[in-house]
C-alpha positions as CSV (number, residue, x, y, z in Angstrom):
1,X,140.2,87.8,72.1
2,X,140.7,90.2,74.3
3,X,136.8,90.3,75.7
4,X,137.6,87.0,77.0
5,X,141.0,88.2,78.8
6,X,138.6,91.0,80.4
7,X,136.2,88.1,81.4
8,X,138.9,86.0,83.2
9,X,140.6,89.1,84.9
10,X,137.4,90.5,86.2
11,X,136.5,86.5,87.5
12,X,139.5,87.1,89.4
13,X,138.9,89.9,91.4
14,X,137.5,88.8,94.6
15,X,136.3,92.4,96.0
16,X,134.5,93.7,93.2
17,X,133.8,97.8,93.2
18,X,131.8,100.1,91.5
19,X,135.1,100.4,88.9
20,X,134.8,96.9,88.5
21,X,131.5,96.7,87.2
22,X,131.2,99.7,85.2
23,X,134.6,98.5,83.1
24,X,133.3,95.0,82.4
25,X,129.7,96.8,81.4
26,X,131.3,99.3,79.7
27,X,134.1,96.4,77.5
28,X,130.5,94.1,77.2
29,X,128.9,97.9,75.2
30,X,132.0,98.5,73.0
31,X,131.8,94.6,71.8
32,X,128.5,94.4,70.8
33,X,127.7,92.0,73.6
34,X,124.1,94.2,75.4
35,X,122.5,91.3,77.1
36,X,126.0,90.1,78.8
37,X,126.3,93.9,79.9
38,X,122.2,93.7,81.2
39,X,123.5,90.5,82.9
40,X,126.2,91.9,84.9
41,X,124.5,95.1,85.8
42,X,121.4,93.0,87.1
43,X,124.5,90.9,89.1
44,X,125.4,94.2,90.4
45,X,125.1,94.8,94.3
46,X,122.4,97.8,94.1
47,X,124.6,99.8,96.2
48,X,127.5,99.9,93.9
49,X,125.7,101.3,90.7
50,X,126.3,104.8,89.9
51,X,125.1,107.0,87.0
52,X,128.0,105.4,85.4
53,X,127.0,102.4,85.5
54,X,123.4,103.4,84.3
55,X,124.8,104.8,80.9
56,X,126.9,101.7,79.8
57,X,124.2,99.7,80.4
58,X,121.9,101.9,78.6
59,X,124.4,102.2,75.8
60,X,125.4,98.6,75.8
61,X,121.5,97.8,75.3
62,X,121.1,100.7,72.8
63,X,124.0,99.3,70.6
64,X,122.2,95.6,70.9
65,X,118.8,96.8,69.5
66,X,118.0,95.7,73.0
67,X,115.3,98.8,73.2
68,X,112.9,96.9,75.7
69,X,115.6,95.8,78.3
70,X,116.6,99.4,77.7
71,X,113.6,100.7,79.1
72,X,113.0,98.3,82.3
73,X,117.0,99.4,83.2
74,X,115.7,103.2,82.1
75,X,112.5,102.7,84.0
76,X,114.0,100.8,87.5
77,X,116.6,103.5,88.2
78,X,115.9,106.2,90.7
79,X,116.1,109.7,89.8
């Protein structure tokens, strides 16, 4: 359905931002999809992550039961 609309449009966009990213993390969270949304942060150019991007992820692995990916995301990011 519509997760796969979100897929195509964000294949689309050629210059990816920080946005970007966070709403295709974020839509991965909401539909129950964690390792996708662990995928694409990993994809992520370092430099575009924000704290935003840090607590879908976290949430999206939460929701999963992904606890262990969780904690390598939790444990990688720089406070």
């Amino acid at each position: 359905g519509s997760i796969e609309n979100a897929k195509n449009v964000f294949n689309l966009v050629v210059d990816r931002d920080t946005i970007t990213y966070n709403g295709m993390i974020n839509a991965f969270g909401l539909n129950g999809m964690g390792s996708q949304a662990a995928d694409l942060y990993r994809e992520m150019p370092n430099n575009l992550r924000d704290h935003v991007s840090q607590i879908c992820v976290l949430n999206a692995c939460s929701h999963a039961g992904l606890l262990h990916e969780a904690r390598t995301i939790f444990n990688e990011i720089s406070l």
